[in-house]
Each structure stands twice: as structure tokens, then as C-alpha cells.
N, CA, C and O atoms as CSV, one atom per row, in Angstrom:
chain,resi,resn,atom,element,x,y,z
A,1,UNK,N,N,95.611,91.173,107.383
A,1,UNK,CA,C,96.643,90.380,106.734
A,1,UNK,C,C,97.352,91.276,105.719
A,1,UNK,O,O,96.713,92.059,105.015
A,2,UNK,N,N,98.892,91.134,105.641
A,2,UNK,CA,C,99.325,92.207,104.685
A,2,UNK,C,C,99.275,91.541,103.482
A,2,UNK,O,O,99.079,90.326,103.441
A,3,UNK,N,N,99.448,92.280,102.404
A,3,UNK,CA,C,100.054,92.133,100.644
A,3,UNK,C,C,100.793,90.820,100.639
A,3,UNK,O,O,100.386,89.836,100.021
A,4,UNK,N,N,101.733,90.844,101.249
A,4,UNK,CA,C,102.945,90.131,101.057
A,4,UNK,C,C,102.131,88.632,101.613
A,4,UNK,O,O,101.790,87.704,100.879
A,5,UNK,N,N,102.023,88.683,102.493
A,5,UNK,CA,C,101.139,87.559,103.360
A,5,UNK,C,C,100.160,86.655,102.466
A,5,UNK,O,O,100.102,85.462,102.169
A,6,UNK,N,N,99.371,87.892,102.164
A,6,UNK,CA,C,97.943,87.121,101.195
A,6,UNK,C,C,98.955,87.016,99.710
A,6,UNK,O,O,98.659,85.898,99.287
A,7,UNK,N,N,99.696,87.450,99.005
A,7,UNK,CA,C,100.298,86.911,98.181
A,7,UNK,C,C,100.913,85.587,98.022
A,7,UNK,O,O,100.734,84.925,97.000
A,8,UNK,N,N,101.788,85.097,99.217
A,8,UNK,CA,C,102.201,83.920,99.857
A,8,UNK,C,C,101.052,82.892,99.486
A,8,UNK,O,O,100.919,82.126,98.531
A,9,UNK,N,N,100.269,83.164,100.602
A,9,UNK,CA,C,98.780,82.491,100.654
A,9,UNK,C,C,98.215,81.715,99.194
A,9,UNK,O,O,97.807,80.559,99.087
A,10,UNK,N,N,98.329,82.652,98.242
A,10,UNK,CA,C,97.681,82.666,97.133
A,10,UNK,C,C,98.234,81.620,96.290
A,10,UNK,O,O,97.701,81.461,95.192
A,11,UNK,N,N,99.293,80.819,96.644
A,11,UNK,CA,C,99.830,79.843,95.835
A,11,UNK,C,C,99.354,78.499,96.424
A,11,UNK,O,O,99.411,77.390,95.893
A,12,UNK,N,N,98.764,78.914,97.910
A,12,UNK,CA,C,98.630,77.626,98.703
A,12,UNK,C,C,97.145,77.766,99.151
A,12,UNK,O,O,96.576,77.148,100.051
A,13,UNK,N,N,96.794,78.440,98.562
A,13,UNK,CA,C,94.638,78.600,99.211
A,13,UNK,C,C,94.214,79.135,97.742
A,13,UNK,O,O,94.900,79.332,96.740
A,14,UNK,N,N,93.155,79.258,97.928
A,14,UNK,CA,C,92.181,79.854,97.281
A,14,UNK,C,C,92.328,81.419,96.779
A,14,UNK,O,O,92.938,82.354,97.298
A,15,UNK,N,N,91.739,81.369,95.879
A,15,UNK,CA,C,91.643,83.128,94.917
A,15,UNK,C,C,90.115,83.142,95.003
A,15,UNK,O,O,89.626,82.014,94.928
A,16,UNK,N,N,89.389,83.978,95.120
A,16,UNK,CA,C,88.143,84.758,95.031
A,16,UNK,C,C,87.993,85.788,93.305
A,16,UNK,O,O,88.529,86.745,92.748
A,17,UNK,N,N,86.885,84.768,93.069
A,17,UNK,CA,C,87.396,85.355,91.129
A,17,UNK,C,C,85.908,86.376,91.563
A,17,UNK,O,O,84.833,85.786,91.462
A,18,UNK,N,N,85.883,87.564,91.935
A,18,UNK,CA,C,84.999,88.687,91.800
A,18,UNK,C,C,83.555,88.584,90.601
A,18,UNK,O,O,83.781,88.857,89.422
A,19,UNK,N,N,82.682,88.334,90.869
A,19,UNK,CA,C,81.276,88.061,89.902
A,19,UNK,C,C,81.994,87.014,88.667
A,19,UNK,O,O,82.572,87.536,87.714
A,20,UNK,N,N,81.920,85.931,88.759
A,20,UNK,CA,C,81.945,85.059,87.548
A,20,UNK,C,C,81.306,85.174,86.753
A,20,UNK,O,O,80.883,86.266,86.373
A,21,UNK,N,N,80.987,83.897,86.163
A,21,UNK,CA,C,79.565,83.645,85.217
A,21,UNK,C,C,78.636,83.916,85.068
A,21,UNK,O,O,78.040,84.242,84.041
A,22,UNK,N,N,78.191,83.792,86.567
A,22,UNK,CA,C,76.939,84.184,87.070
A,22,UNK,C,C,76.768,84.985,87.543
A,22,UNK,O,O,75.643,85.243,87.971
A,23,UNK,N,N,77.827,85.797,87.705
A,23,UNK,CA,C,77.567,87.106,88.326
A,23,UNK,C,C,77.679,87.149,90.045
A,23,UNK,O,O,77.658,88.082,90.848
A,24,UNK,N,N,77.804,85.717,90.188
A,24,UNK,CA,C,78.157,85.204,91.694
A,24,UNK,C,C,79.486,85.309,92.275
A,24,UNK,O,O,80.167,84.722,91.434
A,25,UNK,N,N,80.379,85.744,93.314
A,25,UNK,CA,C,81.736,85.261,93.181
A,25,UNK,C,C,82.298,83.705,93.439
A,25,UNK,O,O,81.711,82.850,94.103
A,26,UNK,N,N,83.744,83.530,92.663
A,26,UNK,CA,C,83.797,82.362,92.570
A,26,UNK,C,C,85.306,81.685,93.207
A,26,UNK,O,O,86.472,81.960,92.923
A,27,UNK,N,N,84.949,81.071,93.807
A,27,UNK,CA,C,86.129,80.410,94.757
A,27,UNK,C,C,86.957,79.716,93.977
A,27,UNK,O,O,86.248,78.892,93.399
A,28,UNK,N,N,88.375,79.558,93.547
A,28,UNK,CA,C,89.419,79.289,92.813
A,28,UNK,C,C,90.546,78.617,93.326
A,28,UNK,O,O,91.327,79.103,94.144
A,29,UNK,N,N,90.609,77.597,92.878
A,29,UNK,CA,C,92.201,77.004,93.837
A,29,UNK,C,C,93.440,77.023,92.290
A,29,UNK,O,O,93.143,76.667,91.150
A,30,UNK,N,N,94.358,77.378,92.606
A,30,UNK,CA,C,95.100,78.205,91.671
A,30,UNK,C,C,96.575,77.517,91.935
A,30,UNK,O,O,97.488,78.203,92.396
A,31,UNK,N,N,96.808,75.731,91.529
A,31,UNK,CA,C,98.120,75.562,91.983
A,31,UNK,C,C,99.057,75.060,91.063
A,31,UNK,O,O,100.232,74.813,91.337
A,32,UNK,N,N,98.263,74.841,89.444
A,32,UNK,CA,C,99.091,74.250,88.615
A,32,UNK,C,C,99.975,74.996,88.154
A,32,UNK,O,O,99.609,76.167,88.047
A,33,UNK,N,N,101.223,74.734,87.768
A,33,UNK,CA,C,102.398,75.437,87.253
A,33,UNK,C,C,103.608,75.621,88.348
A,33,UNK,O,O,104.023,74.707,89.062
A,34,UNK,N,N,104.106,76.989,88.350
A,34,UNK,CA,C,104.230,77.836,87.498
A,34,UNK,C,C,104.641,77.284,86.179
A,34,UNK,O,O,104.938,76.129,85.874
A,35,UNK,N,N,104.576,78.703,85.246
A,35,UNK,CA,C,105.070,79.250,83.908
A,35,UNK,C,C,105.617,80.662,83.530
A,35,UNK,O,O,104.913,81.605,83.168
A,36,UNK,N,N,106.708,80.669,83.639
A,36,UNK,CA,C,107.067,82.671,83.314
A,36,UNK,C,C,106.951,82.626,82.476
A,36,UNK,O,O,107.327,81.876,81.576
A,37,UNK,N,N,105.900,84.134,82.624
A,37,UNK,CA,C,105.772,85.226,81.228
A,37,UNK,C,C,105.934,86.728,81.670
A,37,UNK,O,O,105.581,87.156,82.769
A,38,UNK,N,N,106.449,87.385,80.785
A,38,UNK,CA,C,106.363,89.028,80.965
A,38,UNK,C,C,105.361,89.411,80.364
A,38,UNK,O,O,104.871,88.973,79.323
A,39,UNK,N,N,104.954,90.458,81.185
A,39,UNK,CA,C,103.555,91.527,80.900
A,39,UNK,C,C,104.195,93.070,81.266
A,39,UNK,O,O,104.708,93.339,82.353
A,40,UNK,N,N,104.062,93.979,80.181
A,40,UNK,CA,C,104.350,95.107,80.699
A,40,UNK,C,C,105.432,94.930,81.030
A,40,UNK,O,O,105.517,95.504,82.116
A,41,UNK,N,N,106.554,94.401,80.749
A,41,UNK,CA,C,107.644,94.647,81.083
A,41,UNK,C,C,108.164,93.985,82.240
A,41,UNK,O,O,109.358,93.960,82.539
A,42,UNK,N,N,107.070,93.353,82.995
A,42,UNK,CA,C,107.008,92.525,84.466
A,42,UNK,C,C,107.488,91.477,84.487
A,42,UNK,O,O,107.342,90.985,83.368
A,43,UNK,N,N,108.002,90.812,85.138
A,43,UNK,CA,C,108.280,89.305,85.084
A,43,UNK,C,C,107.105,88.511,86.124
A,43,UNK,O,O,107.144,88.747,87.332
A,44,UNK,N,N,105.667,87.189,85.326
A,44,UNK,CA,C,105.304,86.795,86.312
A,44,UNK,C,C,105.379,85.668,86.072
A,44,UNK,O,O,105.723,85.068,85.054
A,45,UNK,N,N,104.733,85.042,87.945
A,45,UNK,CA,C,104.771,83.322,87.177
A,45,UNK,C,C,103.206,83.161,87.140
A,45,UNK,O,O,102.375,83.836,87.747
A,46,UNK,N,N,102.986,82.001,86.196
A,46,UNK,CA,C,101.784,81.641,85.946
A,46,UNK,C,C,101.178,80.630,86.249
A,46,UNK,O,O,101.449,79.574,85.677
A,47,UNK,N,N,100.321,80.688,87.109
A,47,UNK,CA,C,99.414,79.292,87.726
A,47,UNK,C,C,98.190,79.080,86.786
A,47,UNK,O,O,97.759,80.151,86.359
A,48,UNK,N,N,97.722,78.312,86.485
A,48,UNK,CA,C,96.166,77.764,86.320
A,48,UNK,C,C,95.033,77.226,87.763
A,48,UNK,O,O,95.552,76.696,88.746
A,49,UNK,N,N,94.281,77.336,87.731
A,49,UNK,CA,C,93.126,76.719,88.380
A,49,UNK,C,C,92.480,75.982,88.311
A,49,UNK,O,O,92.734,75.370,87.274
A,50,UNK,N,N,91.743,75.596,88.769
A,50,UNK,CA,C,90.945,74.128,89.297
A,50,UNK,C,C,89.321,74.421,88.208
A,50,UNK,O,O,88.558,73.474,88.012
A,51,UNK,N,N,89.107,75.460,87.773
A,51,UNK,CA,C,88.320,75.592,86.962
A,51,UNK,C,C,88.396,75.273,85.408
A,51,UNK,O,O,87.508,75.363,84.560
A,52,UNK,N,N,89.927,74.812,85.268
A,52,UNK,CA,C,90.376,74.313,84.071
A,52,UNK,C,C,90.443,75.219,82.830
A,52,UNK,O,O,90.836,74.944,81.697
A,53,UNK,N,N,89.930,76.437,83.359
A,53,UNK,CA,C,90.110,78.081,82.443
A,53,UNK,C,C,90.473,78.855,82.541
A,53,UNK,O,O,90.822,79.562,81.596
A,54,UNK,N,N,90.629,79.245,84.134
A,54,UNK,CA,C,91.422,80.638,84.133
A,54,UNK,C,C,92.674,80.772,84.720
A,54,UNK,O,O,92.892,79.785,85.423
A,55,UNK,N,N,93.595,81.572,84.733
A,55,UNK,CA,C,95.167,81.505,85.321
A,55,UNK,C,C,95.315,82.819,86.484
A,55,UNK,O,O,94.415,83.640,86.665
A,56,UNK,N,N,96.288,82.823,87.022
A,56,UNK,CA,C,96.435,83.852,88.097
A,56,UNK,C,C,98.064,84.343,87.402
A,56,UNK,O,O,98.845,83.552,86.875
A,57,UNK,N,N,98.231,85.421,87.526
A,57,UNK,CA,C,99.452,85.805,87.170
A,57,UNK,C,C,99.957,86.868,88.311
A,57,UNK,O,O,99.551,88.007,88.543
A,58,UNK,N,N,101.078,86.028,88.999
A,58,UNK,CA,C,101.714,86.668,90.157
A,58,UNK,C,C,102.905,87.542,89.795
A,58,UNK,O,O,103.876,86.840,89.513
A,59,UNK,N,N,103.061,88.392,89.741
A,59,UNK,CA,C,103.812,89.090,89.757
A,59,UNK,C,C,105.429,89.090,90.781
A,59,UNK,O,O,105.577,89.769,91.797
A,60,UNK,N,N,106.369,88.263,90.252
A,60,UNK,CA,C,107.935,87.995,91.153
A,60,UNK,C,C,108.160,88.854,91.304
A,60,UNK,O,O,107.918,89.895,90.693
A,61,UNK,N,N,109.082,88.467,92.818
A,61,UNK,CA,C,109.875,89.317,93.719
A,61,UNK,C,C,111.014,90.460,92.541
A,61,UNK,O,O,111.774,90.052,91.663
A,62,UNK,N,N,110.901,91.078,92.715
A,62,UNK,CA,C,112.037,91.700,91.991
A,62,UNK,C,C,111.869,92.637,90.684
A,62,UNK,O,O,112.601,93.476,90.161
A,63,UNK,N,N,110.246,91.995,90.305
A,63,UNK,CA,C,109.699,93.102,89.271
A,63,UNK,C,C,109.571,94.185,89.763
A,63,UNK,O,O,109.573,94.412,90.973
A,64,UNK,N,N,109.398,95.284,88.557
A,64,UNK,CA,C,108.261,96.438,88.620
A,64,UNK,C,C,106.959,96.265,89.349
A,64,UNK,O,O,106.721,97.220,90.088
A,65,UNK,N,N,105.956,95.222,89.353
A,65,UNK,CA,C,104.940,94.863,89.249
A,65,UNK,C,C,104.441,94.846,90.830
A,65,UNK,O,O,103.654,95.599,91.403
A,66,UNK,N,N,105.237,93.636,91.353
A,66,UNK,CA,C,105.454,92.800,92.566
A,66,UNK,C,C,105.342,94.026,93.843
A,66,UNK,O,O,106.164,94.942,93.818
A,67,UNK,N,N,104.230,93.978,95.000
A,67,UNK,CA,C,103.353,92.905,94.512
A,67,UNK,C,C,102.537,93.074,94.331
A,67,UNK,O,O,101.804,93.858,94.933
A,68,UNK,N,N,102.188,92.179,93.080
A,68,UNK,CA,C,100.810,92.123,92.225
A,68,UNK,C,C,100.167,91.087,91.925
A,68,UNK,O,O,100.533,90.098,92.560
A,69,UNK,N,N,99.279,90.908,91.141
A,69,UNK,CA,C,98.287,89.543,91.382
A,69,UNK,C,C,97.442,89.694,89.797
A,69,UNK,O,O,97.451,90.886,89.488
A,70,UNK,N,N,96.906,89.050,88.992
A,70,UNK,CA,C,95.826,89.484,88.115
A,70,UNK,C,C,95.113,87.921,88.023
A,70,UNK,O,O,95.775,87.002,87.539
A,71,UNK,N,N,93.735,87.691,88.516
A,71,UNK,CA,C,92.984,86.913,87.898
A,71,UNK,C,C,92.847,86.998,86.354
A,71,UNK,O,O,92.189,88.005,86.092
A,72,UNK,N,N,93.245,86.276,85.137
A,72,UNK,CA,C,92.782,85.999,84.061
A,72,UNK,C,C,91.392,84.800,83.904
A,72,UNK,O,O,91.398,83.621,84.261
A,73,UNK,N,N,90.434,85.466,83.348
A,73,UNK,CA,C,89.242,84.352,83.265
A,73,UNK,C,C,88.360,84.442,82.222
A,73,UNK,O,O,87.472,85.261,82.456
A,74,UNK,N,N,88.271,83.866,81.089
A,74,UNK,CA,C,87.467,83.425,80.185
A,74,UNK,C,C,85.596,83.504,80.457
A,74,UNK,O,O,84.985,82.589,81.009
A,75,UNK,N,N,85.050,84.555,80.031
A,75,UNK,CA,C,83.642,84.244,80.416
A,75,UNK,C,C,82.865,84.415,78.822
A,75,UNK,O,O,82.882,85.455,78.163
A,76,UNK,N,N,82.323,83.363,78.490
A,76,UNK,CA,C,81.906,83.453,77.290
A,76,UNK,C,C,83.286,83.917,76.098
A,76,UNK,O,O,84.474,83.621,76.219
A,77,UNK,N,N,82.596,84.761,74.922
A,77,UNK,CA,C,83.670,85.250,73.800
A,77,UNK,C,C,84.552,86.651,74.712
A,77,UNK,O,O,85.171,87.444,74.003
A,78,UNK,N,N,84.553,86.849,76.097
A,78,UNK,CA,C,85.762,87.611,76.325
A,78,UNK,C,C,86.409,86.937,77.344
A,78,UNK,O,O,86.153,85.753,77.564
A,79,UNK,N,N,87.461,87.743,78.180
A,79,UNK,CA,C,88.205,87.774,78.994
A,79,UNK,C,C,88.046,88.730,80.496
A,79,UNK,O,O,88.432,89.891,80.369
A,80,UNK,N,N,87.715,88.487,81.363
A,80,UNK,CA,C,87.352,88.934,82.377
A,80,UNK,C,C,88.961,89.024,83.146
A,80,UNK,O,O,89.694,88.037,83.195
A,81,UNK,N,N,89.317,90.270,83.675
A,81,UNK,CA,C,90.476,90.076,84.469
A,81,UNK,C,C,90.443,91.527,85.713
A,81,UNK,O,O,90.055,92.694,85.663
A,82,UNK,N,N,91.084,90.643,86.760
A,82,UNK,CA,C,90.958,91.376,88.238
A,82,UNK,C,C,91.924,91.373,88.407
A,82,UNK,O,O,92.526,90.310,88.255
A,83,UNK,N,N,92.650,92.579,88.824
A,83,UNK,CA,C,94.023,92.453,89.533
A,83,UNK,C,C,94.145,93.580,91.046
A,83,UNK,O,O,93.566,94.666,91.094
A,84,UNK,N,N,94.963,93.051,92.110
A,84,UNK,CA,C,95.440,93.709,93.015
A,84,UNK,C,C,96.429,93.683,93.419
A,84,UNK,O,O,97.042,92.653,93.140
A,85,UNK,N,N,97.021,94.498,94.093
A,85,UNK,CA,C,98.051,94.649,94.817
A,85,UNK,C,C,98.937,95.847,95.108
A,85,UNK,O,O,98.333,96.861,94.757
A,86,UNK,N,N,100.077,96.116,95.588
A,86,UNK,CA,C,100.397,97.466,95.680
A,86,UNK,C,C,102.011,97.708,94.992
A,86,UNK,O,O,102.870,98.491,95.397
A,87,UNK,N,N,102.086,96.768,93.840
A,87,UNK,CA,C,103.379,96.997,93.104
A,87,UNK,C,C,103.354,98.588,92.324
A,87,UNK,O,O,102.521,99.495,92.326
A,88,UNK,N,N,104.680,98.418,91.687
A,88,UNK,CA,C,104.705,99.980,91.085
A,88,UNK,C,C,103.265,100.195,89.899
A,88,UNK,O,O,103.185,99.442,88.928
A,89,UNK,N,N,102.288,101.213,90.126
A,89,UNK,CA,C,101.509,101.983,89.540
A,89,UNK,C,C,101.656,101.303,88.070
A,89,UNK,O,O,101.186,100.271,87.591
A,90,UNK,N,N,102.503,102.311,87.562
A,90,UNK,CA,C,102.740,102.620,86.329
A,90,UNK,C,C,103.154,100.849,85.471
A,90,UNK,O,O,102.701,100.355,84.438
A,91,UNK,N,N,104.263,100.275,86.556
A,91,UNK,CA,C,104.267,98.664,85.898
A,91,UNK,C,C,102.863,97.931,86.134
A,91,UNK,O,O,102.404,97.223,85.238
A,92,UNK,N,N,102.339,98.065,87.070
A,92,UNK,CA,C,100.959,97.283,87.211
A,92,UNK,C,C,100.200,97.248,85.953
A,92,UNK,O,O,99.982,96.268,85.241
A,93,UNK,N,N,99.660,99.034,85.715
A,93,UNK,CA,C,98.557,99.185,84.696
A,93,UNK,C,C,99.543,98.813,83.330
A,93,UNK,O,O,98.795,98.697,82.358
A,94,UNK,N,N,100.792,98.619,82.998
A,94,UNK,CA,C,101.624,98.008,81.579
A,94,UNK,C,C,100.975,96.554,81.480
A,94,UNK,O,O,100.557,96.060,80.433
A,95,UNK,N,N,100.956,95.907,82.819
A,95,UNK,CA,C,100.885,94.276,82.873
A,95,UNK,C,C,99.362,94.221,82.617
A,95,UNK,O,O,98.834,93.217,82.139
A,96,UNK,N,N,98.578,95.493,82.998
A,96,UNK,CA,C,96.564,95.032,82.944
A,96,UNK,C,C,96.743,95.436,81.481
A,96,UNK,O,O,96.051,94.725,80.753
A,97,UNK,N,N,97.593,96.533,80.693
A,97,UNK,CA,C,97.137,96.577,79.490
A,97,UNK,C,C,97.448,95.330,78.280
A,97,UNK,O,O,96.778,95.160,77.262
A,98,UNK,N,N,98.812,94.424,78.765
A,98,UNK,CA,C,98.924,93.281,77.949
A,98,UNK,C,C,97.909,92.658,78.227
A,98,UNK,O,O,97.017,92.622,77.380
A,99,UNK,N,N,97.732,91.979,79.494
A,99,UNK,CA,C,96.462,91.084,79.711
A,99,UNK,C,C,95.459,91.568,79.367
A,99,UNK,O,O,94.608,90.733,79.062
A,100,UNK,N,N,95.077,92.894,79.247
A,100,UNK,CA,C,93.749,93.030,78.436
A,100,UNK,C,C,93.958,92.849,76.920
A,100,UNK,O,O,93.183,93.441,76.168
A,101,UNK,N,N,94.420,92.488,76.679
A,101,UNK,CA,C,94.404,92.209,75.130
A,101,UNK,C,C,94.044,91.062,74.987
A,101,UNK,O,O,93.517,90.877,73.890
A,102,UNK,N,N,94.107,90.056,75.728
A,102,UNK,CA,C,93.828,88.180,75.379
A,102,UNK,C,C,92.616,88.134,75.262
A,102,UNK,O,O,91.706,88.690,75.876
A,103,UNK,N,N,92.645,87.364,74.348
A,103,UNK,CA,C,91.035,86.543,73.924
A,103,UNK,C,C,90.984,85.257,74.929
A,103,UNK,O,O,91.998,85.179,75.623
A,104,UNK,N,N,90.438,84.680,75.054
A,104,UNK,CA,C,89.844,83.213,75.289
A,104,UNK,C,C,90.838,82.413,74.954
A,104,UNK,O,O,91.155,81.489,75.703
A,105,UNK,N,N,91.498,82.649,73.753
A,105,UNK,CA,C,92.526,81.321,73.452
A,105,UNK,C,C,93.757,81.205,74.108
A,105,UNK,O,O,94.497,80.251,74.349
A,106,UNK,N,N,93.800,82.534,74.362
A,106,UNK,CA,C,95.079,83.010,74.965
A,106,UNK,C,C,95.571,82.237,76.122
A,106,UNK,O,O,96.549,81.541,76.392
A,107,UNK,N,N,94.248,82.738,76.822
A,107,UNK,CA,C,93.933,81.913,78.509
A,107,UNK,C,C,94.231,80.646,78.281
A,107,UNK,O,O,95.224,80.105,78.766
A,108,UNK,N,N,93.224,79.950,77.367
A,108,UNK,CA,C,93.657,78.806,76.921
A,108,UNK,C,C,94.990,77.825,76.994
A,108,UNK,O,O,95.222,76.727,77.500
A,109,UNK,N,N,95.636,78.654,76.335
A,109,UNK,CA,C,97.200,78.543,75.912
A,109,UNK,C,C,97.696,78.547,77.192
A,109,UNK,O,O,97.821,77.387,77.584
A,110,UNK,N,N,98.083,79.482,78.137
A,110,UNK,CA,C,98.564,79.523,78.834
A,110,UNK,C,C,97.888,78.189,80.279
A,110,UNK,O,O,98.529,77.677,81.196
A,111,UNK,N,N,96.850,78.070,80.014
A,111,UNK,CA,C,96.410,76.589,81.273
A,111,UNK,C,C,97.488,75.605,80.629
A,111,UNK,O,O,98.380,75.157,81.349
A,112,UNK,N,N,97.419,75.280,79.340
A,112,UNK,CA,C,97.999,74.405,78.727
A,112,UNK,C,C,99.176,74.019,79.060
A,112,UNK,O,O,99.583,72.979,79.578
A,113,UNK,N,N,99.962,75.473,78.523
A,113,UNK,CA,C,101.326,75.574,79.590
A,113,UNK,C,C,101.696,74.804,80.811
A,113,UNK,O,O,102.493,73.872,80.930
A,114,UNK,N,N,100.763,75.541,81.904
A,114,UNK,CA,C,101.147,75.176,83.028
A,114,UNK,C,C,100.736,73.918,83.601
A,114,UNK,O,O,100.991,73.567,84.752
A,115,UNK,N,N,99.854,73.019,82.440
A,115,UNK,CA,C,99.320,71.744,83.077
A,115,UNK,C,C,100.610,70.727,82.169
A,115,UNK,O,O,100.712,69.509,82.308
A,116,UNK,N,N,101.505,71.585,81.249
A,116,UNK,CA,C,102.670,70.397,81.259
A,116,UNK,C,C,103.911,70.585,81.762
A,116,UNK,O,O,104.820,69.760,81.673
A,117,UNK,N,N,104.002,71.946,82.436
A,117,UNK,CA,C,104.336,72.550,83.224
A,117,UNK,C,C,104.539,71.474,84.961
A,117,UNK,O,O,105.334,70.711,85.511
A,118,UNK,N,N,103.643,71.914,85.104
A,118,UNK,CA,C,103.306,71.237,87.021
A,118,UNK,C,C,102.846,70.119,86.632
A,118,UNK,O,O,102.472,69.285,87.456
């Protein structure tokens, strides 16, 4: 399946959140929102999940970024975040270094968003 394909996908199935909580991986349905925000200079939109904590940040057609993907997820006092895809390098790792900066509340904030959002 290509990038583009499983990107598609990803608004309408499931995300695979890589070792959760438990260290188990964790199956994610990811459909509330969107919400645009820039990261790194990127333009994405922002979904929440069915776990009521963590967000997916897709990276739009037309960024630097795109296409790109980053699980955001709250585990305990940090922030756990996964990202893939094969957008530009250099915009990708801009967008992992904003998102690595969020705490917990952050994430927070942004479900919030998108649940008055969608």
C-alpha cells in the first residue's frame, strides 16, 4: 500500500499507536476534528482519537511536511510521539521538534479543540 493511500486511510480506519502504556501496541480510531495548526513551519490538520488523549497530526497537501503523519500521546507526566512518512526531511524533523516540546496539557488542549471542532 503506498504513503498516499495509507494516509487517505488514516482519516477513515485505524492508527497503530507503537508500545503504549503498556508497552503493548495500541489500536486508535482517529476521527474527531479536524483543527489546523502549524508545526515547523508545516501546515497540519488535527484529529483526536477514540482514546480521548491522544491526536494524530496529518500533515496537508501542499506543505513542506506532507506526506506526513505524527501520533501525539500522553503516557503518564510525558508525551510519547511517532511519526511517519516521506514528506520533506528537513520540514518533517521542524514539525517532530515543535511536537516534542508538548507536555500532557498541550495534547490536552488540542483533543479539546477538535471535540468542538467535529
Amino acid at each position: 500500500m503506498s504513503l498516499i493511500l495509507s494516509l487517505a486511510l488514516l482519516l477513515n480506519s485505524s492508527v497503530v499507536l507503537p508500545g503504549g502504556e503498556n508497552g503493548a501496541d495500541t489500536e486508535l480510531n482517529c476521527i474527531t476534528g479536524p483543527v489546523d495548526r502549524e508545526y515547523g513551519g508545516s501546515a497540519f490538520a488535527i484529529y483526536s482519537c477514540d482514546d480521548g488523549k491522544s491526536v494524530v497530526a496529518v500533515a496537508k497537501r501542499g506543505s513542506a511536511a506532507y506526506p506526513f503523519y505524527f501520533i501525539v500521546s500522553p503516557v503518564g507526566g510525558e508525551v510519547r510521539l511517532y511519526g511517519e512518512g516521506d514528506g520533506d526531511g528537513d520540514a518533517s524533523r521542524a514539525a517532530f521538534a515543535d511536537l516534542n516540546e508538548f507536555v500532557p496539557a498541550d495534547v490536552a488542549d488540542l483533543v479539546e479543540a477538535t471535540k468542538a471542532h467535529g
